[in-house]
C-alpha positions in Angstrom: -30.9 -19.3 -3.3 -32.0 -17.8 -4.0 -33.2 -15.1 -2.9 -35.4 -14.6 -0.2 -39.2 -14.8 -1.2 -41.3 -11.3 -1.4 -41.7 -9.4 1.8 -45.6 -9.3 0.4 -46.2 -12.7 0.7 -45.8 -12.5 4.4 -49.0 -10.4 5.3 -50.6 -13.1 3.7 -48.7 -15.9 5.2 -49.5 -14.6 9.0 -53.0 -13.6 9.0 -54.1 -16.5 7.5 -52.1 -18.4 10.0 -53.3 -16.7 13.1 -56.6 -16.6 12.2 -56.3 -20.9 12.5 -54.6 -21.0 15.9 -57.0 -23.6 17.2 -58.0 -25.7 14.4 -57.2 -29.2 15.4 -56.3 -30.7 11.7 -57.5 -34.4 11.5 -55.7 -36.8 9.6 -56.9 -37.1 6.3 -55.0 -39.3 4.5 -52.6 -36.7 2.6 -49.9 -37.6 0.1 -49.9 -41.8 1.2 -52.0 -43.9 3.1 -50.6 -46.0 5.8 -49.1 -49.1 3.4 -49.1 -47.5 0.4 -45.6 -47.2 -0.1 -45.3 -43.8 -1.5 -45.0 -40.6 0.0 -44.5 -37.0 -1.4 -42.3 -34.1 -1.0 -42.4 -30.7 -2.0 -39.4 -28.5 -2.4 -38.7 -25.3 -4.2 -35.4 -24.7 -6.4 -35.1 -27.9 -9.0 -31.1 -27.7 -8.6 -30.2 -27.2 -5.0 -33.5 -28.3 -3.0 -35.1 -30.9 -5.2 -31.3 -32.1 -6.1 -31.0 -32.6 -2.8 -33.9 -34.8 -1.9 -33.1 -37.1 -4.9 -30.1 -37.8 -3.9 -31.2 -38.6 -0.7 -33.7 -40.3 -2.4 -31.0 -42.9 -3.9 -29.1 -42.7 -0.3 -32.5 -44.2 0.9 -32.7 -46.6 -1.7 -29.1 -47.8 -1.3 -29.6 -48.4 2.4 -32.5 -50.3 2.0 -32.6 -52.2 -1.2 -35.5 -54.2 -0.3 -38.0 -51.4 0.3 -40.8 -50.7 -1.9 -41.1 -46.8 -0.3 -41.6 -45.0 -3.4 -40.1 -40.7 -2.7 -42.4 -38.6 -5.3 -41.0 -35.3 -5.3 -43.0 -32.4 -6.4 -41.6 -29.2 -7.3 -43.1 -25.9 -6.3 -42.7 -22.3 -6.4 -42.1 -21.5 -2.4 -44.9 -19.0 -3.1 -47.1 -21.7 -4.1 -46.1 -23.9 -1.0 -46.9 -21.7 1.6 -50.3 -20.6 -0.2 -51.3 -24.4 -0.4 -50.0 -25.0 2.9 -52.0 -22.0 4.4 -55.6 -22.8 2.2 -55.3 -26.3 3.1 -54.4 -26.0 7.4 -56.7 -22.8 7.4 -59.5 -24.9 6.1 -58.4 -27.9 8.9 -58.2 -30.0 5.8 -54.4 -32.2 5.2 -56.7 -33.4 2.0 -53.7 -33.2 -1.0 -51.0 -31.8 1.2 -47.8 -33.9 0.9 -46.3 -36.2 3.5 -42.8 -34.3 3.9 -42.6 -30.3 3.0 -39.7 -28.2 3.3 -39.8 -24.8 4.7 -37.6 -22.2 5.3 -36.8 -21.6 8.7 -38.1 -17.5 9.2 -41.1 -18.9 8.2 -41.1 -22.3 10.2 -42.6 -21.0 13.4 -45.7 -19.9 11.4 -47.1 -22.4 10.6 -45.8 -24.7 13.9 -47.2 -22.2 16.4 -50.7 -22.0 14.2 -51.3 -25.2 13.3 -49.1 -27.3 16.0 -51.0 -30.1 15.0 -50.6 -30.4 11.9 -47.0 -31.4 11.7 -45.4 -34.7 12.9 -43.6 -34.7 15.8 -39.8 -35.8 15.1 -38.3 -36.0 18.8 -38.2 -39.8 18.3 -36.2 -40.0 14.9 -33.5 -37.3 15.2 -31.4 -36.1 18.0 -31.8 -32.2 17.7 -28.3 -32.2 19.5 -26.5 -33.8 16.5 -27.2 -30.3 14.5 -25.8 -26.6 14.6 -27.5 -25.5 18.0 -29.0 -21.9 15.7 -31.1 -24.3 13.4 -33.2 -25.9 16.5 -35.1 -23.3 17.6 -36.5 -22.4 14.0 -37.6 -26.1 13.6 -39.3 -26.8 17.3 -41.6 -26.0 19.7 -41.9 -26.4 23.3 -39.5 -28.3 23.9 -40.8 -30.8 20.8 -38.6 -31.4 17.4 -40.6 -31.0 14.2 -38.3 -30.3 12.0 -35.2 -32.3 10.1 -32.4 -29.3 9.6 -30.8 -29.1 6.5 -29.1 -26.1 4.7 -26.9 -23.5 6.4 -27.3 -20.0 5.3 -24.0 -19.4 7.3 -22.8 -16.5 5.8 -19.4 -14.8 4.9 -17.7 -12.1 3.5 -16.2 -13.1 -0.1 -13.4 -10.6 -1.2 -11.7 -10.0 -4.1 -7.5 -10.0 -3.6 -6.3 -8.1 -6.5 -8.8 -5.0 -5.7 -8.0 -5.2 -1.9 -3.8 -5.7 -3.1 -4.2 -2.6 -5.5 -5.4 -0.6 -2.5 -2.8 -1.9 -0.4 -4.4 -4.7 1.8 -4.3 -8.2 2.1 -6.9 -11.3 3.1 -5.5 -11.8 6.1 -6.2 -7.8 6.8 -9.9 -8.4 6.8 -9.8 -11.6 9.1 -11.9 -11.1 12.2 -12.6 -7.4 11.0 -15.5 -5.2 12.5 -17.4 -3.0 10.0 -16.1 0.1 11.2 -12.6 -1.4 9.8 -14.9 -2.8 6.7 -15.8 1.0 6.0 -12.4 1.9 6.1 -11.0 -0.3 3.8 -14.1 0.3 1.3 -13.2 3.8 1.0 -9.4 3.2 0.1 -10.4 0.1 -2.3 -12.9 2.9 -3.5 -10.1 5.5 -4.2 -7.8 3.2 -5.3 -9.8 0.9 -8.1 -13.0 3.2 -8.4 -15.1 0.4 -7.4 -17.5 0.0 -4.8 -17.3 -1.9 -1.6 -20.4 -4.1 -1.9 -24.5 -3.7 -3.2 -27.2 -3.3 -1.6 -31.1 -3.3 -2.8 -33.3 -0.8 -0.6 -36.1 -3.1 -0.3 -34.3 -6.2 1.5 -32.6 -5.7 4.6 -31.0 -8.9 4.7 -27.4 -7.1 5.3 -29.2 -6.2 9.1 -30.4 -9.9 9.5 -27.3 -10.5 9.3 -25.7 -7.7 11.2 -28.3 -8.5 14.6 -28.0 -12.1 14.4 -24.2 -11.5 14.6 -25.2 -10.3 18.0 -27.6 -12.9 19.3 -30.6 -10.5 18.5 -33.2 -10.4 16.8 -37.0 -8.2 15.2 -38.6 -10.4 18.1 -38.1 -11.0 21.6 -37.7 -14.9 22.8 -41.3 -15.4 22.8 -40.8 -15.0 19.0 -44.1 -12.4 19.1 -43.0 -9.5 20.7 -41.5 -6.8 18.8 -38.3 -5.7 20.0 -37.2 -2.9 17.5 -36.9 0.0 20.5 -34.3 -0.6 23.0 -32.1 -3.2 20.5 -29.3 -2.1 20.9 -28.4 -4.3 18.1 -30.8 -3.4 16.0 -30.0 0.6 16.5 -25.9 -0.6 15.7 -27.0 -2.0 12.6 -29.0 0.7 11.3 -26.4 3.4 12.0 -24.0 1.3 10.3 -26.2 0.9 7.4 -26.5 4.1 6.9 -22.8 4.9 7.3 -22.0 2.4 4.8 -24.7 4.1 2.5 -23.4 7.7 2.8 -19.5 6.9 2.3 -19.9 6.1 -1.6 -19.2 2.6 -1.5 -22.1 1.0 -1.9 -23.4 -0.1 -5.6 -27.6 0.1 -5.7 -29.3 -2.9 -7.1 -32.9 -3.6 -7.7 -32.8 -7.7 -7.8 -31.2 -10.5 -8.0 -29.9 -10.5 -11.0 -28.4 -7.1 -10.9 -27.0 -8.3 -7.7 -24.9 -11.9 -9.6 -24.4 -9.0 -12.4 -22.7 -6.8 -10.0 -20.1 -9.2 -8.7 -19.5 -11.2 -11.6 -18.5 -8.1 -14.1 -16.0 -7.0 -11.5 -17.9 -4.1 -9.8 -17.5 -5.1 -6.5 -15.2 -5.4 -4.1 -16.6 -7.8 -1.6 -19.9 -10.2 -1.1 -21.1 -10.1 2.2 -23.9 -12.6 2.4 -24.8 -16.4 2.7 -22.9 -19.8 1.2 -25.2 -20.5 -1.3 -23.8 -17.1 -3.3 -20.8 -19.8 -4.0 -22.0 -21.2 -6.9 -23.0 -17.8 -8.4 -19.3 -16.2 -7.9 -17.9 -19.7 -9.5 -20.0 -19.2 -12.3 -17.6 -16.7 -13.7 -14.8 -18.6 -14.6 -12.3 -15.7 -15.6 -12.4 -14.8 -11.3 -10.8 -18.0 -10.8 -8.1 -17.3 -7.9 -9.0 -14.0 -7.4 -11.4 -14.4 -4.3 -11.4 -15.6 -0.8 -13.8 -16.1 1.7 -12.9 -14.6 5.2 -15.1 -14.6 8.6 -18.2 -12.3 8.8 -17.7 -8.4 10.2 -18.9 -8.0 13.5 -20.6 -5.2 14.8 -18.0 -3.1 16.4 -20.0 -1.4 19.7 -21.9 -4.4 20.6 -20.3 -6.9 23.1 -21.9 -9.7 22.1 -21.5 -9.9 18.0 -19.5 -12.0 16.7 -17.8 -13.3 13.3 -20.7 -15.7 12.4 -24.2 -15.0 11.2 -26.8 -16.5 8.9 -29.0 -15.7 6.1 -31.9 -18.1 4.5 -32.0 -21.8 5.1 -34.9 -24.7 5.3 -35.7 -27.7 6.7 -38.1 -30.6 6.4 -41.2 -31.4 8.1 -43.5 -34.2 8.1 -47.3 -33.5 7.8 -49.2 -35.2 10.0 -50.6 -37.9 7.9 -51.0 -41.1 7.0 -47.7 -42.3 6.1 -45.9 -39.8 8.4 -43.7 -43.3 10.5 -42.1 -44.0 6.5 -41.6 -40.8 6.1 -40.0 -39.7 9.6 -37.7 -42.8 9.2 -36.8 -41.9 5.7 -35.6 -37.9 7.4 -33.8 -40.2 9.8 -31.8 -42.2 7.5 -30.9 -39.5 5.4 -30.8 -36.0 6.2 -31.2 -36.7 9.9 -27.8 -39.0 10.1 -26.1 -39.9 6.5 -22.4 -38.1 6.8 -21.6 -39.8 3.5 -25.0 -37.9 2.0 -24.0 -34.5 3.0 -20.8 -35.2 1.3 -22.5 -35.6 -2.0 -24.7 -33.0 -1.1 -21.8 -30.4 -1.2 -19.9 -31.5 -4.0 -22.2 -31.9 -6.2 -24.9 -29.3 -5.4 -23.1 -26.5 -3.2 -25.4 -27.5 -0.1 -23.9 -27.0 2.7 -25.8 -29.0 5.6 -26.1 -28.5 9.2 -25.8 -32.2 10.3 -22.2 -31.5 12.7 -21.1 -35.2 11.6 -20.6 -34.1 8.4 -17.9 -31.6 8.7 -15.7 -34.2 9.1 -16.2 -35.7 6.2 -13.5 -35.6 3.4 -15.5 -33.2 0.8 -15.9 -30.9 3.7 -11.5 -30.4 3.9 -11.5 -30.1 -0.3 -9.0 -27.4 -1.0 -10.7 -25.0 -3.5 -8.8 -24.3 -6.2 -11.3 -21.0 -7.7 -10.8 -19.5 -3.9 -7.2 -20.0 -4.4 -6.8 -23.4 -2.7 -8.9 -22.3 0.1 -10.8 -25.0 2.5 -14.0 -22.8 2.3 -16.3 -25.4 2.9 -14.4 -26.3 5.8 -14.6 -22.7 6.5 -17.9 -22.2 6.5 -18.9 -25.8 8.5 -16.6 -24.0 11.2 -18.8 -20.9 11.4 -21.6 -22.6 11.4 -21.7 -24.0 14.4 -20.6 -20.6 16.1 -23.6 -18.7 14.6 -25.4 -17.3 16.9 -29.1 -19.1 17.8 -32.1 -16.6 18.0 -35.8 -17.0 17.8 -37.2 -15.9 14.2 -40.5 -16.1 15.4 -43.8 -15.9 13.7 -43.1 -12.4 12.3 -39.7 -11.8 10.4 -40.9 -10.8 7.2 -44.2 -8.5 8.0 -41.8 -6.9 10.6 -39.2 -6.3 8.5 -41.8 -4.8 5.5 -42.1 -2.0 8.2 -38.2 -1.7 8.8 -37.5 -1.1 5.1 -39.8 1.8 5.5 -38.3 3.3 8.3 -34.9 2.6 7.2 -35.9 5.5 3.9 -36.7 7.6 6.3 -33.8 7.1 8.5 -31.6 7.7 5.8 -33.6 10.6 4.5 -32.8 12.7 8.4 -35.5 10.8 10.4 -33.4 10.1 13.7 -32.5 7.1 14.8 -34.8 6.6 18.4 -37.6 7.5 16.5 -37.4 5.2 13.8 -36.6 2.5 15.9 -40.2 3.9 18.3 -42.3 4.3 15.2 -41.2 0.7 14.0 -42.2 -0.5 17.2 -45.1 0.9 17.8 -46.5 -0.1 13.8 -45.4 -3.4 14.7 -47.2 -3.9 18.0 -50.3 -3.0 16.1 -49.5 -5.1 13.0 -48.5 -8.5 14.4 -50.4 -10.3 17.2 
């Protein structure tokens, strides 16, 4: 992962969306004509994403040796997908779009609540039941499936043993910890190795995704339009958190990504609280082998409802209402919507790990880790998956959260707390409709 796309992108993203609420798209032929044998994908990320659909590519193939169904996969910037998807469905043209696109799931309900007839209704091919329930509201609408889940962003909280030994703690220590407790121990890891707890860039609030989904919450109320910023309770927990982990010293400030790998893989952190897809980045640094574990995400320590599961980034595949949508609904079905052995491959050999519950009981899913100390974090991570927490992301995640990291300066700067939270909500009312 990547990392999450520019917040910039989003103002773009919405208006553009909204202003094309009615457009009835016709069906222009796209990617493949009915009979044609082909159809087209575009994905982001040539390793994880496009890996991932040309091995299910060669699933497809193995299954049905016969067909002629030819997968052309294109590879795109995300950027570039959601400004092609956006010209094109603005203009109520499906002229050159592809017959399967993946999309990641803050921004799915953009595009399904603007142009909901552009996308191919998947009710018939998958059964939405047979995926983590938090994925399923991202990839449908009312009461329709339009999306085929695939990656979970299920996060955790990867910790390194000798700095938390040297300060006088162990793994199990942190196990079903709040982040009260996580401040605590920051500060004696702190004193003890001189290094910091965890880093943070100012600009992406991803840490608070992660901290309100914890708790069922979310930017938007369930109509996924409304912002709920005053009176989340959630929200307000997280933020004082934030800013208590900021002002005890613990906290290494990074400007991008890769001053964020850098961080962890020189040794200057104690502890990685974010998504599964960091796993390959932490691995990457050899000499650490043994050194970390993964253990369950903090929960928010006030709030009654949080618990040790959350969620950041993740996609899923939809099917542009084209021609050659039936081939490729049925190709989703055989593969990502219902091939266990798939997702096995998938997570071995890519670091994917998928949302399909079957698949969790497959044997790469119970592989003993030998880098996380002979750890089952795979197995880990399938379990928390399913406890995450499901919450509408709604049409609005990212221009909502452009106005949070705003307020959060300010907060941190004196601004109290019920006012940032009231001038968030009152920018966001006027901002997003």
């Amino acid at each position: 992962m990547k990392k999450l796309l520019a917040i910039v992108l989003a103002s773009f993203v919405l208006l553009t969306a909204c202003a094309s609420k009615e457009n009835n798209v016709p069906n222009e032929g796209g990617a493949a004509a009915e009979g044609t044998k082909e159809i087209t994908v575009w994905a982001w990320d040539k390793v994880f994403n496009i890996g991932a659909m040309e091995r299910a590519s060669e699933a497809y193939k193995a299954k049905n040796p016969d067909s002629e169904l030819k997968v052309n996969i294109v590879e795109n910037a995300q950027a570039d997908i959601i400004q092609k998807l956006n010209a094109g469905l603005n203009a109520g043209t499906t002229k050159s779009l592809p017959t399967i696109v993946l999309i990641e799931d803050y921004r799915a309900q953009s595009f399904l609540q603007a142009y909901p007839d552009a996308f191919f209704e998947l009710t018939d091919f998958i059964n939405p039941a047979d995926f983590a329930d938090y994925k399923i509201g991202p990839t449908s609408l009312d009461g329709k499936q339009y999306g085929v889940p695939f990656d979970s962003g299920v996060a955790g909280l990867y910790v390194r043993k000798d700095y938390l030994e040297d300060a006088g703690y162990k793994v199990d220590d942190l196990q079903d910890i709040d982040w009260k407790k996580f401040i605590e121990i920051g500060k004696a890891v702190k004193a003890k190795t001189g290094k910091a707890l965890l880093t943070q860039d100012p600009n992406d609030l991803g840490l608070v995704r992660m901290m309100i989904q914890s708790a069922g919450s979310w930017y938007l109320k369930d109509d996924g339009t409304t912002p709920n910023l005053t009176g989340n309770e959630a929200l307000k927990e997280a933020f004082e958190t934030y800013k208590e982990l900021m002002g005890a010293d613990i906290v290494k400030v990074t400007s991008d990504w890769s001053q964020f790998v850098a961080a962890f893989n020189s040794g200057e952190v104690a502890t990685i609280p974010t998504g599964n897809w960091i796993t390959a980045s932490v691995k990457a640094e050899a000499s650490q082998s043994g050194k970390w574990a993964v253990v369950p995400f903090p929960k928010l320590a006030n709030n009654p409802n949080s618990v040790h599961a959350s969620n950041l980034g993740g996609s899923s595949w939809y099917v542009m209402n084209v021609d050659g949508k039936e081939a490729a609904a049925d190709f989703l079905k055989q593969t990502f919507g219902s091939d266990v052995e798939l997702y096995q491959k998938l997570v071995t050999e890519i670091g994917a790990i998928g949302t399909l519950k079957a698949a969790a009981a497959g044997d790469a899913y119970k592989k003993a880790d030998e880098f996380f100390g002979g750890q089952k974090v795979i197995e880990d991570f399938a379990k928390w998956t399913e406890q995450i927490p499901k919450v509408n992301y709604g049409m609005h995640t990212y221009a909502v959260e452009d106005i949070l990291v705003v307020e959060m300066q300010n907060y941190l700067g004196g601004k109290e707390i019920d006012a940032v939270l009231s001038d968030a909500q009152a920018q966001a009312e006027t901002q997003v409709k």
